[in-house]
C-alpha positions in Angstrom: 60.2 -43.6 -22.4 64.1 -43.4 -22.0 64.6 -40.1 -23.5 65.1 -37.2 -20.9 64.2 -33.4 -21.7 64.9 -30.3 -20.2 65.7 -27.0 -20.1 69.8 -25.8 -19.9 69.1 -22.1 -19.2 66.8 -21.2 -22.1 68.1 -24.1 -24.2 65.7 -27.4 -25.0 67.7 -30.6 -24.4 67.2 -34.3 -24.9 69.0 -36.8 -23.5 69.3 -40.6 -24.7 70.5 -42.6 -21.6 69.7 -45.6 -23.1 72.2 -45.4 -25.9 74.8 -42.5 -24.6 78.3 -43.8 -25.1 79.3 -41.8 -21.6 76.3 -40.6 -19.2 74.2 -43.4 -17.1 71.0 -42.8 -15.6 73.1 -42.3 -12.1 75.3 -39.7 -13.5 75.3 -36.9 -11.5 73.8 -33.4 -12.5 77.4 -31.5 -11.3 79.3 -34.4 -13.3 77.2 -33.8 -16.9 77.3 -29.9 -16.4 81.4 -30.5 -15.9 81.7 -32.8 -19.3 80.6 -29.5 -21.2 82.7 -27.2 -22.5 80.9 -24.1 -21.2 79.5 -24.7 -18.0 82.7 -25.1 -15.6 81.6 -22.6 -13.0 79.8 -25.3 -11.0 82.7 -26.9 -9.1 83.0 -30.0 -7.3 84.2 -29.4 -3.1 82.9 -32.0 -1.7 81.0 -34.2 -3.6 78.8 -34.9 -0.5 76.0 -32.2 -0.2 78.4 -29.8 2.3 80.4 -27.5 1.2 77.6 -26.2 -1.7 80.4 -25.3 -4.2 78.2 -27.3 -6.8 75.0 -25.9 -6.0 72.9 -24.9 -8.8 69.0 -23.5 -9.3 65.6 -25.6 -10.4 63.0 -23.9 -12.0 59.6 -26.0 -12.4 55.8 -25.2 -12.5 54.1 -25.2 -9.0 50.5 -26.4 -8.6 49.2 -22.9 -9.5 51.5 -23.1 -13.0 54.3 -20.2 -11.2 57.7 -21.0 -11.8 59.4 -22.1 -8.4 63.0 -21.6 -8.0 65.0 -24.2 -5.9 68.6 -24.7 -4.9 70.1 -28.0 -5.1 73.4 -29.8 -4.6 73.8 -31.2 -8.6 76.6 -33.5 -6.5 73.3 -35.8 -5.3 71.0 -35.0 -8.3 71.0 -37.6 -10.8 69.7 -36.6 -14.0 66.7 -38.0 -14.7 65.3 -36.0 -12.0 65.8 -33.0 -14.6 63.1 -34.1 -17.2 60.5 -31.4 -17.3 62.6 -28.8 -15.8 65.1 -25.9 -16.0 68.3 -25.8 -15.0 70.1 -22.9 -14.3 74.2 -22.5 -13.4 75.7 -19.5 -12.8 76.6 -19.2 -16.3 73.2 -18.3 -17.5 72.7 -15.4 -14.8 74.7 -12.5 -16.7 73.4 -10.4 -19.3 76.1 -10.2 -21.6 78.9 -7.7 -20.0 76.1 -6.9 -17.0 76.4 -8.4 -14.2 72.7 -10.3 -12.4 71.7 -8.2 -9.3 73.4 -11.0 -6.9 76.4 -11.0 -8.9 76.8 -7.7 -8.6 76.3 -7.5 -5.0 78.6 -9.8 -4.3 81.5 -7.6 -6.1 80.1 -4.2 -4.4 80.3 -5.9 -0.9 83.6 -7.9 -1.5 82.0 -10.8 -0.9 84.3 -13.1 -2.5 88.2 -13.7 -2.7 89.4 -16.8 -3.6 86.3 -17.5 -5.9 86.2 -21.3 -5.8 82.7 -21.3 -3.4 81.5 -17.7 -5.2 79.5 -19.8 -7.7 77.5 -22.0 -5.2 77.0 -19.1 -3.1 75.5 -16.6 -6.0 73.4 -19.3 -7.2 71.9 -19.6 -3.4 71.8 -16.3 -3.6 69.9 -15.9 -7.2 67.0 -18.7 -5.6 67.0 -16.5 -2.3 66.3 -13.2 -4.9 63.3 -15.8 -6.8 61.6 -17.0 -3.6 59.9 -13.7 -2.6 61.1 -14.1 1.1 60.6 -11.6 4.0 63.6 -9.8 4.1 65.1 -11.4 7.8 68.6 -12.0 8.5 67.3 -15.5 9.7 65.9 -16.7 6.0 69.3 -15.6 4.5 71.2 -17.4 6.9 69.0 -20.4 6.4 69.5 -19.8 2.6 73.4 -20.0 3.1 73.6 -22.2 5.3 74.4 -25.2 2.8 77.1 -22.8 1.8 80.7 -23.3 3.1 83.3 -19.9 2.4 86.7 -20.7 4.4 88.5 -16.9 3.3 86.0 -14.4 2.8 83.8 -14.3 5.7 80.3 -14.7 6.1 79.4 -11.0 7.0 79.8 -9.6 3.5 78.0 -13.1 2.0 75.2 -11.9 4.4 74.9 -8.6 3.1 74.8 -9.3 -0.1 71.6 -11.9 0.5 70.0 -9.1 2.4 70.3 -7.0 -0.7 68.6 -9.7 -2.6 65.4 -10.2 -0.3 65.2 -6.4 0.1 65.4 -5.8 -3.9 62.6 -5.8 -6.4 63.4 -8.9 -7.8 62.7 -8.4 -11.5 64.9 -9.4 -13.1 66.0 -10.9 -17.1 64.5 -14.2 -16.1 60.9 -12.8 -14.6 60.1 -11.6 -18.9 61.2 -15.1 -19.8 59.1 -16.8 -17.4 56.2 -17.2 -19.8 57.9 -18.7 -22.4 59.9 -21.5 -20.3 56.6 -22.3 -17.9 55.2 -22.9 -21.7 57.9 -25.0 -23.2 58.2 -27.1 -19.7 54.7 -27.7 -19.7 54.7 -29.5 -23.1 57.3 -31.8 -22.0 55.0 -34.8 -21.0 55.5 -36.0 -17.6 55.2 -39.8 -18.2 57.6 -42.8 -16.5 61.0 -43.0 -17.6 62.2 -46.6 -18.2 65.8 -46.2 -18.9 68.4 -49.1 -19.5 72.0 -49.0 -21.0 72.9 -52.7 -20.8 75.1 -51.3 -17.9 72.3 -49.6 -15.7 68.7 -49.8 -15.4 66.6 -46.9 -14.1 63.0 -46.6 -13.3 61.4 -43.6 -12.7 57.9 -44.1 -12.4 54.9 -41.7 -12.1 52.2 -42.7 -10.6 52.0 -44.5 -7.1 50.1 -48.0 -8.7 53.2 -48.3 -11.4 55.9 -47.9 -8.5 54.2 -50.7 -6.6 54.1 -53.0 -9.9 57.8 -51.9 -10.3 58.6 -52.8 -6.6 57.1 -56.0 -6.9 59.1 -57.0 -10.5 62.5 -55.2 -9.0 63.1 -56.0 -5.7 66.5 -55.7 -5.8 66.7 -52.0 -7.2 67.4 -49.1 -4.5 64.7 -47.3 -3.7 65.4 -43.4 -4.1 62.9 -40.4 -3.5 65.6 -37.4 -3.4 68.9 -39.1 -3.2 70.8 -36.9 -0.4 71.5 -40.9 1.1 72.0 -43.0 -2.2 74.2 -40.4 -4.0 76.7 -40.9 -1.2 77.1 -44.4 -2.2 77.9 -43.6 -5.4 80.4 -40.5 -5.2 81.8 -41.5 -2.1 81.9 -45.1 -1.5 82.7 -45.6 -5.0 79.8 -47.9 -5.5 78.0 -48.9 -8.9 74.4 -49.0 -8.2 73.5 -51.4 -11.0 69.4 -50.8 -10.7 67.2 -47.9 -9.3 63.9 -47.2 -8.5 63.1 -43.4 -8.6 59.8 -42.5 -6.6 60.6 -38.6 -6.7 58.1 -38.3 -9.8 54.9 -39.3 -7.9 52.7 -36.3 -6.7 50.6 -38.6 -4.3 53.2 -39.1 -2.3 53.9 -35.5 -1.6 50.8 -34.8 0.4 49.9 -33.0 3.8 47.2 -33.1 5.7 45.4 -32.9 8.7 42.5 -34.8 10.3 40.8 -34.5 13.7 43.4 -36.7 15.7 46.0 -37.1 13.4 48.7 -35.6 11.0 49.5 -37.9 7.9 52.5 -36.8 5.8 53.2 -38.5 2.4 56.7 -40.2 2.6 58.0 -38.2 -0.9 57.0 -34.9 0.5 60.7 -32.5 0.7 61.8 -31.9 4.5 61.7 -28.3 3.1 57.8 -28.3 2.2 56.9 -30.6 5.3 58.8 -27.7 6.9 56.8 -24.9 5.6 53.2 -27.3 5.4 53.7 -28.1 9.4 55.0 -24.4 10.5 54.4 -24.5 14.7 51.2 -27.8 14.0 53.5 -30.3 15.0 55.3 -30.4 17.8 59.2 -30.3 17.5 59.3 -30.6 14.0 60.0 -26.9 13.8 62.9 -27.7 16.2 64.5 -30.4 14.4 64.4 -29.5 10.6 65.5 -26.0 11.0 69.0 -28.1 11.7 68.2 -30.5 9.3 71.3 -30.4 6.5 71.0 -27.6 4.6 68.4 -25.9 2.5 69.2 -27.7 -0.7 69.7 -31.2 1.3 66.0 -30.0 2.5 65.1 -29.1 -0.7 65.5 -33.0 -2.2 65.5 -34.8 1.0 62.1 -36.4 2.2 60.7 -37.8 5.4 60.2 -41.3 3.9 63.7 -41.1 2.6 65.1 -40.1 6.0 63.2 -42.9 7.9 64.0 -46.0 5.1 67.6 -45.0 5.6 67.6 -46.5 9.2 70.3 -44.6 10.5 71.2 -43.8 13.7 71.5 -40.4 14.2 68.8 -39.4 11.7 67.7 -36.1 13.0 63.7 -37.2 12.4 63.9 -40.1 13.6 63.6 -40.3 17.5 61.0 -37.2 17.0 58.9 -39.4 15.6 59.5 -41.9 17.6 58.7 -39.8 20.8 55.3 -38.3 18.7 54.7 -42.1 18.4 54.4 -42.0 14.6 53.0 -44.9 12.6 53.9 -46.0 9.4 52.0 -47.3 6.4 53.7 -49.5 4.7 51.9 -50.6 1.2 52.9 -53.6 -1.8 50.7 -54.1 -4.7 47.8 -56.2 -2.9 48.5 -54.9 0.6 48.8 -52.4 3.3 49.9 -52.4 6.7 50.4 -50.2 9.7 53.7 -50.3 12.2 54.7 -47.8 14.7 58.0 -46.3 13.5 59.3 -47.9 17.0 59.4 -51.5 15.5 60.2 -50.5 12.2 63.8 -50.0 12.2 65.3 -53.3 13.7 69.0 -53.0 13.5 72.0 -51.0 12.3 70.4 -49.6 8.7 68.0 -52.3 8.6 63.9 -52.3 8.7 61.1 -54.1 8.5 60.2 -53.1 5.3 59.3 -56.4 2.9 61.3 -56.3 0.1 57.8 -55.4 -2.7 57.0 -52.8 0.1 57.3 -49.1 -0.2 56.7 -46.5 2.7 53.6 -44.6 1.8 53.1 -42.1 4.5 53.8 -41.1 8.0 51.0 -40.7 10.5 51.4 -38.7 13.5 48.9 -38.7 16.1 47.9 -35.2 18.2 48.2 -34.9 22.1 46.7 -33.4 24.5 47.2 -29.9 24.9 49.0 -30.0 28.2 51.5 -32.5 26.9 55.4 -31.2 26.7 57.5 -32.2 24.2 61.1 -31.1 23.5 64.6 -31.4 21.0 67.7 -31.2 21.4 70.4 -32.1 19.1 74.4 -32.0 20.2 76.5 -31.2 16.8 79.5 -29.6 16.6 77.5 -26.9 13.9 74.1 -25.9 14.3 73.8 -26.2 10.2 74.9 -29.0 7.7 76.2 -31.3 10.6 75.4 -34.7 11.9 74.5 -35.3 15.3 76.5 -36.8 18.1 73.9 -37.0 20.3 69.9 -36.2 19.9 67.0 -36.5 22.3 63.4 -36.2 21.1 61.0 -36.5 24.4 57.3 -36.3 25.2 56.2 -35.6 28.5 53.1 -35.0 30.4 52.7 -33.9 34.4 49.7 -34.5 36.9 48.6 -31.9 38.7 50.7 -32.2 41.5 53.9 -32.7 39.2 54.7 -36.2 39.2 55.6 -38.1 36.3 52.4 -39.3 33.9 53.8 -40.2 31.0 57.0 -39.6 29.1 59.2 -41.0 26.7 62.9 -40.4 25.8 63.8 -41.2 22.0 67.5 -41.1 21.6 69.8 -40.8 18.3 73.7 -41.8 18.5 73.3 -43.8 21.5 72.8 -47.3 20.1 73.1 -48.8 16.3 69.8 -47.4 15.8 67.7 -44.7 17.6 65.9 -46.0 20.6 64.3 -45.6 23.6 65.6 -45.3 26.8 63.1 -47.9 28.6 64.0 -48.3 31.5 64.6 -44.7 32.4 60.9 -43.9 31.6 59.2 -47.2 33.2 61.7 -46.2 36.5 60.4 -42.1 36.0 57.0 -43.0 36.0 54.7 -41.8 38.7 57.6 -40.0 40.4 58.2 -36.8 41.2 59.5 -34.4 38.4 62.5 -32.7 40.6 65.9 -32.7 40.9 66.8 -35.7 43.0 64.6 -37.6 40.8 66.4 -36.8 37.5 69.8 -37.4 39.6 68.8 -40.9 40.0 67.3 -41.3 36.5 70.1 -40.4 35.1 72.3 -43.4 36.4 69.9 -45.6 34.9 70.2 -44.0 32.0 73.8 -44.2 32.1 73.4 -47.8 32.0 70.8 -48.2 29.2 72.7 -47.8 25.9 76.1 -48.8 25.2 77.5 -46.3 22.4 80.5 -46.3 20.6 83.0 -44.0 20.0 84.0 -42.3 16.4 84.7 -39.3 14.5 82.3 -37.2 16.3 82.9 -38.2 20.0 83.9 -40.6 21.9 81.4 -43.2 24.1 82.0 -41.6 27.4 81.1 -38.5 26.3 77.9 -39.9 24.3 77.0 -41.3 28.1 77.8 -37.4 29.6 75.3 -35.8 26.8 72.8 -38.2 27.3 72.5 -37.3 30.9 72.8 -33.7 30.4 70.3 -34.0 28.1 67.6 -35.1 30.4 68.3 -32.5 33.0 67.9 -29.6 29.9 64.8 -31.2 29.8 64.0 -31.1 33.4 65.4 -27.5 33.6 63.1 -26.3 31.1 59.8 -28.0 32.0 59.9 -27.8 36.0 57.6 -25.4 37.4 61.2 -23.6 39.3 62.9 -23.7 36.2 65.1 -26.8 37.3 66.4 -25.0 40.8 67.3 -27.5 44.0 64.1 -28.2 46.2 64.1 -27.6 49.6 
């Protein structure tokens, strides 16, 4: 099946990638929305998933058949992620002359001036006033936090999303809810197979066809949300002549819990493993509530985050200090690696080239274990790190040094542990003059570079400060000089 169909507002589309004179399969969701006359609102800032000018809203059936709203940046959507859904830009929010409850809020509390970011920020808003929220000034930050406004000023933009989790939240699209849950769920969900003679896309939708398709392309980039590939694309200027789309397969998007373990499917969004996990597993609360954004969250997934091998990927040296395994699967094998060995270089893996990341095991601890993040940005939201430190950490009862291990992002060409540090730690004392000494090992351990975010020296001076946060925090006299 090449053809893809969709829902513009409450319009029934279908789109023929194979034979379209202009659109490819990679063709971004903001870039098709800007090729038609009447749907200019959506704007281009960035074209990188941070300033949220583009943002736009998702509605598809949830497992229970409600409609679910979602934000996304439709700069890192490509389109045949659409089939089977609604898409919604800020053009369809108005009632003729009357003004959707956000909209209007955002007039009454002056919450926009220039107007260029206004659309991205009332369609944030609109998915904020569909998610049925608490009404907490902390879930309509995290809502606009993918949301960039340089001349208005947040204070009015946060009044205005307080208004929408306070309000009733019935609105023109709750009556037509109905009739588009209906018409989506007639659209089949089947694989899309789609090839111009300039681009081939594969978008399978079941886990057995994406192995076959792995194992017959491996030379197409895998994709599950795009928030990494798009980049390549809109940014780099790249053509990215063959895809494989794994976004479409429900098996990967799985949770659950087992006596000793955690296993997370590698397609499930950072967003639901967010909400799935809640306080379960240790410092994943800590690391994806400064993940991105909410709509990077929203299409970004674990597997995605760990196949892009970078090295400052915020998940990364979490898992690596929770000791997380991978399984790794082709279509006549499966294996397990700890997430340790599987990134080997700068962007590289061990992944074979038929392989695909299944899912993510992470093993429990003992209770008395500590474990803590920290992450050195200059933002708290939609910013990369310059530094990050993931650690685990466990005490005898007379507070020496059991186990521990420090997992560090920005430090090297790929997120690593700082050996050396923990074999020297071990069995010693957890106080001050031992941290003081620890620390010129680890000094000594990584040889970082400097670039746009910071310079090498000062990568060496957070690392150390780092490690006495963590000592600060976990000694029993909260980190002051012993006698």
């Amino acid at each position: 099946m090449s053809k893809l169909k969709f829902l513009l507002g409450f319009d029934v589309l279908e789109l023929d990638l194979d034979h379209h004179p202009v659109l490819n399969p990679s063709t971004t969701v903001l870039n098709y929305l800007r090729h038609l006359n009447d749907h200019k609102g959506v704007k281009e800032g960035c074209a990188e998933g941070d300033c949220g000018a583009c943002t736009v809203v998702v509605a598809f059936p949830d497992e229970d058949g409600q409609l679910r709203y979602m934000a996304v940046n439709s700069c890192l959507v490509f389109l045949p992620w659409l089939h089977g859904k609604q898409l919604i830009t800020v053009e369809h929010l108005a009632e003729g002359n009357r003004l959707h409850p956000v909209q209007q809020w955002m007039v009454d509390l002056y919450g926009s001036q220039c107007g260029f970011c206004t659309p991205g920020i009332v369609m944030s808003l609109f998915a904020l006033y569909k998610s049925n929220k608490e009404a907490t000034r902390e879930n309509a930050i995290q809502a606009l936090s993918g949301n960039l406004c340089r001349c208005t000023g947040y204070q009015p933009i946060l009044e205005a999303a307080m208004k929408a989790l306070e309000a009733d939240r019935d609105d023109s699209f709750t009556s037509s809810e109905k009739s588009v849950r209906e018409q989506l769920l007639k659209i089949p969900f089947l694989s899309l197979q789609i090839d111009n003679g300039r681009q081939a896309y594969f978008r399978p939708s079941t886990w057995r066809e994406a192995l076959e398709l792995r194992r017959s392309h491996p030379d197409a980039l895998l994709t599950a949300g795009a928030t990494d590939l798009a980049l390549r694309q809109s940014k780099k200027h790249e053509f990215l002549p063959k895809i494989l789309d794994i976004s479409g397969i429900n098996e990967l998007k799985s949770f659950h819990e087992h006596e000793d373990r955690w296993i997370i499917g590698s397609g499930l969004s950072l967003e639901e493993l967010w909400h799935l996990s809640g306080k379960k597993i240790p410092m994943f609360d800590e690391v994806l509530s400064v993940f991105a954004s909410h709509q990077i969250r929203n299409m970004a997934t674990l597997g995605g985050n760990i196949g892009s091998a970078s090295p400052i990927g915020d998940t990364l040296p979490v898992l690596i200090a929770l000791e997380a395994a991978l399984e790794l699967e082709n279509i006549s094998a499966t294996r397990s690696l700890p997430i340790e060995k599987f990134i080997t270089g700068y962007r590289k893996t061990d992944l074979l080239p038929d392989e695909i990341i299944r899912s993510i095991s992470v093993p429990k601890t003992p209770q008395e274990t500590l474990f803590r993040f920290y992450k050195v940005s200059k933002r708290i939201e939609l910013d990369i790190s310059s530094v990050s430190m993931a650690a685990q950490l466990r005490l005898t009862t007379d507070n020496r040094v059991e186990k521990v291990i420090l997992a560090f992002g920005g430090m090297s060409e790929r997120p690593l542990r700082a050996s050396r540090t923990e074999t020297w730690l071990l069995g010693k004392p957890w106080q001050r003059i031992t941290i003081t000494e620890a620390s010129e090992i680890l000094c000594h351990e990584f040889s970082p570079i400097s670039d746009a975010r910071t310079g090498k020296e000062a990568r060496r001076i957070m690392a150390r400060n780092l490690l006495l946060k963590l000592y600060v925090e976990t000694s029993e006299n909260g980190g002051s000089d012993e006698e």
